[in-house]
C-alpha positions in Angstrom: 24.7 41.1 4.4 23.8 41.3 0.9 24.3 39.0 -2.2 27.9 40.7 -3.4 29.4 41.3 0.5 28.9 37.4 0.9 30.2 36.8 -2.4 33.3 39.0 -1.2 33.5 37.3 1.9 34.1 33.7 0.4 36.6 35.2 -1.4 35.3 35.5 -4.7 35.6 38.9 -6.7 32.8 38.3 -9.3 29.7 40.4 -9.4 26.3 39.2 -9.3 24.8 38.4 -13.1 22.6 41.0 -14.1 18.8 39.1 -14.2 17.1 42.3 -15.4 15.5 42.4 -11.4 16.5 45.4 -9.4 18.2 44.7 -5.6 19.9 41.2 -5.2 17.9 38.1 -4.5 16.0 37.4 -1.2 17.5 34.7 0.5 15.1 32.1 1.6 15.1 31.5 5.5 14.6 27.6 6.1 11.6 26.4 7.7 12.9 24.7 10.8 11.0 21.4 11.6 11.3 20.2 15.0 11.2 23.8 16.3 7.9 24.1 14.8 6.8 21.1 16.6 8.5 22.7 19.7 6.4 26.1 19.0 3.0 23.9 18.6 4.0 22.2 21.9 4.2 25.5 23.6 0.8 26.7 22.1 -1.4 24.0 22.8 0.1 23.8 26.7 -0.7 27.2 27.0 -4.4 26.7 25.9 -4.7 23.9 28.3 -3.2 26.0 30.7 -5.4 29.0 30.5 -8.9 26.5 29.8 -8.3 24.6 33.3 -7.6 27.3 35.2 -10.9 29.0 34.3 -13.0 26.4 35.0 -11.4 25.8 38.4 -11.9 29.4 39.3 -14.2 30.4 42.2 -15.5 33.4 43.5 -14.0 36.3 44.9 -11.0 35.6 46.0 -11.5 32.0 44.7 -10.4 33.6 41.3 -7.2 34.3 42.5 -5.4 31.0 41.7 -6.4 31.9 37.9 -5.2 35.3 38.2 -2.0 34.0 39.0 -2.0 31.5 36.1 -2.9 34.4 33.9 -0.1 36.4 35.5 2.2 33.5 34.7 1.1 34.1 30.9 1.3 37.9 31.5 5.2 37.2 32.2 6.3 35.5 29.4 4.4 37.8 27.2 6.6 40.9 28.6 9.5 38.8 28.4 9.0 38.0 24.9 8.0 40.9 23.6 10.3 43.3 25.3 13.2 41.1 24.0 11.9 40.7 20.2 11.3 44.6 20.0 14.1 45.6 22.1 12.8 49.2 23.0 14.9 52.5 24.2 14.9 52.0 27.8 13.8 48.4 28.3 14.0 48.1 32.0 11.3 50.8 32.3 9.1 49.3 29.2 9.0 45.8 30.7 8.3 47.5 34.2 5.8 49.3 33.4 4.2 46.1 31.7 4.6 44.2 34.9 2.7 46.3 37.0 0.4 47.0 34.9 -0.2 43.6 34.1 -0.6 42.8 38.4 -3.2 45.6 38.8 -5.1 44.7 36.0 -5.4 41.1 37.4 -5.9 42.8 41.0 -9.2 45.0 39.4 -10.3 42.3 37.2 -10.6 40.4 40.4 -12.2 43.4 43.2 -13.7 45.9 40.8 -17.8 46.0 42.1 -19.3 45.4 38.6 -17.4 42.7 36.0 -16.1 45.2 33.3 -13.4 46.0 31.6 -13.7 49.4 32.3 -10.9 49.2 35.1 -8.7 47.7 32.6 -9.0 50.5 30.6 -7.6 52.9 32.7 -5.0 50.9 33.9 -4.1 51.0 30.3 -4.1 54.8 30.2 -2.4 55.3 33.3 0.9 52.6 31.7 0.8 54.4 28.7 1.5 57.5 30.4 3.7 56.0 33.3 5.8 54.3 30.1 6.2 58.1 28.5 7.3 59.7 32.1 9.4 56.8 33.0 11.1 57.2 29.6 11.5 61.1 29.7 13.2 61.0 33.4 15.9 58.9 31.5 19.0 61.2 30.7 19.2 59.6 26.8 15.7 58.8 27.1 14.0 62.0 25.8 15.3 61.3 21.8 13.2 57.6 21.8 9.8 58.9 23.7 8.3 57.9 20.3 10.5 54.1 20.1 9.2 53.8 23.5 5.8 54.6 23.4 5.4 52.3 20.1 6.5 49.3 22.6 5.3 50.3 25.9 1.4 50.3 23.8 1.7 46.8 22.6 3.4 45.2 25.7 0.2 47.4 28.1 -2.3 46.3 25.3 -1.2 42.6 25.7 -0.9 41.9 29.3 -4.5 44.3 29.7 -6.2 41.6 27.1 -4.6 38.5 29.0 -6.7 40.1 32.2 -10.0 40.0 30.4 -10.3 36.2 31.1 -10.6 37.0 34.6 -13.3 39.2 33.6 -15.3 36.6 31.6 -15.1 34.4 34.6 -17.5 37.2 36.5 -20.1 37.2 33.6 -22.7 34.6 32.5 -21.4 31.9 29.9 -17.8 33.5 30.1 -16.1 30.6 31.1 -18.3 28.6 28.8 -16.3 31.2 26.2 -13.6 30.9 27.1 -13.7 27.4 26.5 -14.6 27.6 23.3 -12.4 29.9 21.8 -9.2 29.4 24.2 -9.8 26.3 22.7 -10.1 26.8 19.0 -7.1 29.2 19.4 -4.9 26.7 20.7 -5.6 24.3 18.3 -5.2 26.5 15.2 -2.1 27.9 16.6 -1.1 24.4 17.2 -2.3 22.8 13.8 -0.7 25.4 12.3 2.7 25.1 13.4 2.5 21.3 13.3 1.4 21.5 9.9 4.9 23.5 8.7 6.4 20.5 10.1 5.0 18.1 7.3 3.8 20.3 4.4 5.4 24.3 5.0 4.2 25.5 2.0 3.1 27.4 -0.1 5.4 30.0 1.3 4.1 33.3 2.2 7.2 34.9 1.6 10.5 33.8 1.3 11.9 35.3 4.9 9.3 33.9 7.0 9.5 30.1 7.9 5.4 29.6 8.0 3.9 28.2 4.9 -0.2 29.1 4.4 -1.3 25.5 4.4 -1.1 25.9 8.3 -3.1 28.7 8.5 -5.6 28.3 6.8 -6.0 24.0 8.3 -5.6 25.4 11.8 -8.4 27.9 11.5 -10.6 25.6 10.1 -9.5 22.5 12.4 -9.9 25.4 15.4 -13.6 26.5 13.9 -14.7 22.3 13.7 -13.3 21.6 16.9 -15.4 25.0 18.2 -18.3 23.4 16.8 -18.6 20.1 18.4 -17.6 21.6 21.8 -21.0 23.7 21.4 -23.1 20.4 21.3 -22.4 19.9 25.1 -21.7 23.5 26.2 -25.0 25.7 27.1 -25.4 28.1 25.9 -23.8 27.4 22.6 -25.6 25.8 19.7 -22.8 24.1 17.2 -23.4 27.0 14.5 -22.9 30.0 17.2 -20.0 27.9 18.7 -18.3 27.5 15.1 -18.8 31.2 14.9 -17.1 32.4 17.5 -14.1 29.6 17.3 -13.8 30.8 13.9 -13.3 34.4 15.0 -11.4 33.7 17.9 -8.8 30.8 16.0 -8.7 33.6 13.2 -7.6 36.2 15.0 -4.9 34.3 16.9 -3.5 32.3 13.9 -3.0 36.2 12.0 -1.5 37.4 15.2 1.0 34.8 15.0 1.7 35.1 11.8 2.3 38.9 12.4 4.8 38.5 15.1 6.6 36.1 11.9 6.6 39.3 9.5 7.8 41.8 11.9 10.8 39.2 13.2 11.8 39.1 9.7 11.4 42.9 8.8 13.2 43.6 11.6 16.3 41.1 10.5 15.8 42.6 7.1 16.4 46.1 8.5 19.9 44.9 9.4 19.0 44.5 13.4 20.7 41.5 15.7 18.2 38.9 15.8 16.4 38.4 19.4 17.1 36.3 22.0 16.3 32.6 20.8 13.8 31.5 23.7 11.4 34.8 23.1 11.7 35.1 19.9 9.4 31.7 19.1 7.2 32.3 22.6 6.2 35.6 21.4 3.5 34.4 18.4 1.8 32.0 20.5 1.5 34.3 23.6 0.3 37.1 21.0 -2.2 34.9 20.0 -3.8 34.1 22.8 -3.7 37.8 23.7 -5.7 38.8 20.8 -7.8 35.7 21.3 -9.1 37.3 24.6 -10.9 40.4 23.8 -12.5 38.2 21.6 -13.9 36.2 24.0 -14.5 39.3 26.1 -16.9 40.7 23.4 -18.3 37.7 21.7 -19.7 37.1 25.5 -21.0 40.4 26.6 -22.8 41.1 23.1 -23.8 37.5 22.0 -24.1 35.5 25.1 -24.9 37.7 28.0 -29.1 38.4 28.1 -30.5 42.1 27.6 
């Protein structure tokens, strides 16, 4: 509702002094404090979560009580996400990601040689399952594009969460996983915990995160990275800080993204989202994009020629 529609809505009939700006003034969303101690909670449970079930994995089919942790993850991430975006044809988006989140846990678990090649197919073939399952729709033809747009992010997501089970196969990939699960937990938790105290400066007045928090959890994440690589072979502190810093990074930004498009979407004049997913969705994006990371920092840093 704009500026002069909640003027109207009081009750009052005057318009909105001219300040020489065009467009009425933003409205600025109020950081709420114990639900960012809630969301930091959530994070840093999640990290401990995913860390202990990898170093409790076995062999074969010893890895399968960490696939169903991961699967666990997997879940909540299609839940969040399919309820934040709210796609044309939801039930098929957030089946589609459930499948294909089970068989790429089922071939990062059976396939001969530890790759993410499997996973990469299984990507392809949700994509295209998404776009078939959307077309067979009566309505569904006029949102193929709306659909394809979620069904990418949800596949990428849950696809990523399966590459832990992956590093568990390779030399020194739980030994990542460690380190950056780690750092990303901790800057996704600093982060949060730090809007609770001091949630500025603001990064813009509709999203409730101030950059304090991102830029102390990615450094608190990249220190914590570092002394973990004093005991952890084959880490030295330096390549350790490294990698934490590139794996907190890249899960403090994706949290912050899920913030911006929340907002943009509640700017666009949409309902806002379901309460539960719409605060689970930046931590479990994180760790998504936190994954890969792992996945690569391993197999081109870690693993020997």
């Amino acid at each position: 509702m704009k500026t002069k529609d909640r003027r109207r809505a009081r009750g009052g009939d005057a318009e909105p002094e001219d300040d020489g700006q065009d467009g009425p003034e933003a409205e600025i969303v109020p950081v709420r404090r114990l639900l960012s101690a809630a969301v930091a909670g959530f994070a840093l449970l999640l990290g401990v979560g995913l860390v202990m079930g990898a170093q409790t994995a076995g062999v074969g089919t010893g890895r399968i009580p960490y696939a169903v942790v991961i699967f666990g993850a997997q879940l909540l991430y299609v839940f969040a996400t399919t309820m934040a975006i709210r796609p044309p044809g939801v039930k098929v988006v957030a089946t589609v990601g459930v499948l294909a989140a089970l068989a790429a846990d089922v071939a990062a678990i059976v396939s001969d040689v530890a790759s993410v090649a499997p996973l990469g197919l299984i990507a392809a073939g949700g994509l295209v399952a998404g776009v078939v399952g959307q077309m067979v729709r009566p309505e569904g033809r006029m949102h193929v594009s709306e659909s394809l747009g979620s069904t990418v992010v949800i596949v990428l997501g849950v696809v990523s969460f399966a590459t832990l089970i992956v590093l568990t196969r390779l030399p020194a990939g739980t030994q990542a996983i460690v380190v950056c699960l780690i750092a990303s937990g901790i800057a996704l938790g600093v982060a949060r915990l730090t809007d609770v105290f001091a949630p500025y400066p603001r990064l813009a007045d509709q999203v409730p995160r101030g950059s304090a928090g991102i830029v102390i959890g990615a450094m608190l994440g990249t220190g914590v990275a570092a002394v973990i690589g004093r005991y952890l072979v084959p880490f030295t502190p330096s390549q350790a800080a490294m990698i934490g810093m590139a794996a907190a990074g890249a899960a403090v930004l994706a949290d912050l993204t899920i913030g911006f498009a929340e907002a943009g979407r509640e700017q666009s004049g949409e309902a806002p989202t379901m309460w539960l997913a719409r605060h689970m969705q930046g931590p479990l994006a994180g760790f998504a994009l936190a994954a890969p990371v792992a996945y690569v920092i391993s197999v081109f840093f870690l693993v020997p020629a």
